[in-house]
C-alpha positions, 0 to 999 in steps of 0.5 A, a space after each residue: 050559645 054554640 050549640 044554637 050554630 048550625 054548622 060544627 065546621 066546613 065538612 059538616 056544612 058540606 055534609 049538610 048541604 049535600 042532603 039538600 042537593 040529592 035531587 042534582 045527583 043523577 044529572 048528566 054531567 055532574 060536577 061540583 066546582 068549589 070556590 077556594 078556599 074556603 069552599 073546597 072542603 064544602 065542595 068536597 063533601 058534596 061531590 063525595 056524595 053525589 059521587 061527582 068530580 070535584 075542581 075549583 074554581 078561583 075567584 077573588 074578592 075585591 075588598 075595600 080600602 077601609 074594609 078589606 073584608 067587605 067586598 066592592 067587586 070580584 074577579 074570577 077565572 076567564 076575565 070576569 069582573 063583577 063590581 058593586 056600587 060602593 066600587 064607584 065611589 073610588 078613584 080610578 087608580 084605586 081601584 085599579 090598583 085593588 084590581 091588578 093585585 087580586 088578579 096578581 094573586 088569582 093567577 098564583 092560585 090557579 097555578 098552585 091549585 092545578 099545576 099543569 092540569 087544565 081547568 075542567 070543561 064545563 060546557 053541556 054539563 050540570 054544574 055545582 058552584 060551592 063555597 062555604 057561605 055568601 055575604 054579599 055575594 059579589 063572589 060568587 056572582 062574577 063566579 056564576 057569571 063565569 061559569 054561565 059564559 061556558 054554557 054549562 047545561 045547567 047551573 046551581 049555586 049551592 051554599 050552607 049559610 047566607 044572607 037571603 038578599 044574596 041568595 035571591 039575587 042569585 037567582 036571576 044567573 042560576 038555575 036553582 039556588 040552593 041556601 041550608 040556611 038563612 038567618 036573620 039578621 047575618 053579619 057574617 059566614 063565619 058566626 053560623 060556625 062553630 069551627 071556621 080556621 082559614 083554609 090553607 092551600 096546602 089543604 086545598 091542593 090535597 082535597 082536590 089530589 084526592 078526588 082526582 084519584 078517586 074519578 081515576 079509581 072510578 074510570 078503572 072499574 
């Protein structure tokens, strides 16, 4: 059965998506922003590639109190939030309590994740919003809708696995939406991978140290 999957793990999925996004390469102002976790090591192959900086982008999922992983909304960087329409069915205070510990946590990450280093400027530039795949694809539109309120040049959402709603969805905030692979029926990302662990922050922090010095070793030459 696994050897139907398409993807052996995230850096294969990042490698395989990057073979569909050459045409991006020569973009003025390239940059891939990943959504972490999961998307950072996506991201990270994408951007070696393309030989294009990497940074992220921190977006939370809004998950249900009956389902955490399925998602009623997101927030992200900047004071987005995006919310589904199962998000109504809830008591104000309910959701308002999913909302301020998501948006306790999002701070802690950009905080983890940075350091003192400030978010890239996105603005005039060609923007590559990466994660690992889309579900419902709540999370990565409070990401595109966050992303689109900088005024970047020009914006693709960029994904190995997702549903095609999701996908086609995407298309009304995004320039180009590219998904490698969109089986039918989904479910969900993680059953398009062989090997999918949690991705830690540790790694996160390590990925993004990395391609930092790798744009330092590019400014020197």
């Amino acid at each position: 059965m696994t050897r139907d999957l398409p993807f052996r793990d995230r850096r294969h999925a990042g490698q395989v998506l990057a073979q569909r996004l050459q045409h991006w390469r020569d973009r003025p102002g390239l940059l891939v922003l990943a959504l972490p976790r999961g998307g950072v090591p996506v991201g990270d192959e994408v951007a070696r590639a393309l030989d294009a900086p990497l940074d992220v982008l921190v977006v939370r999922k809004l998950g249900a109190p009956w389902h955490p992983e399925f998602a009623i909304g997101a927030l992200a960087s900047g004071g987005v939030r995006v919310l589904q329409p199962e998000a109504d069915t809830l008591p104000d205070a309910v959701l308002e309590r999913i909302v301020r510990r998501e948006q306790a946590e999002l701070e802690r990450r950009e905080r983890l994740y940075r350091g003192e280093r400030p978010p890239v400027s996105v603005q005039g530039r060609s923007v590559l919003l990466v994660d690992d795949g889309l579900a419902t694809g709540a999370t990565m539109q409070a990401a595109a809708e966050a992303v689109r309120v900088q005024k970047p040049a020009a914006l693709c959402v960029a994904v190995p696995v997702g549903a095609a709603d999701s996908c086609r969805a995407l298309t009304e905030l995004a320039d180009e939406v590219v998904c490698a692979e969109t089986p039918e029926p989904f479910r969900a990302v993680s059953l398009w991978y062989r090997d999918f662990p949690q991705t830690s922050d540790d790694e996160v922090r390590s990925l993004l140290a990395a391609a930092a010095q790798r744009a330092a070793d590019g400014a020197l030459h």
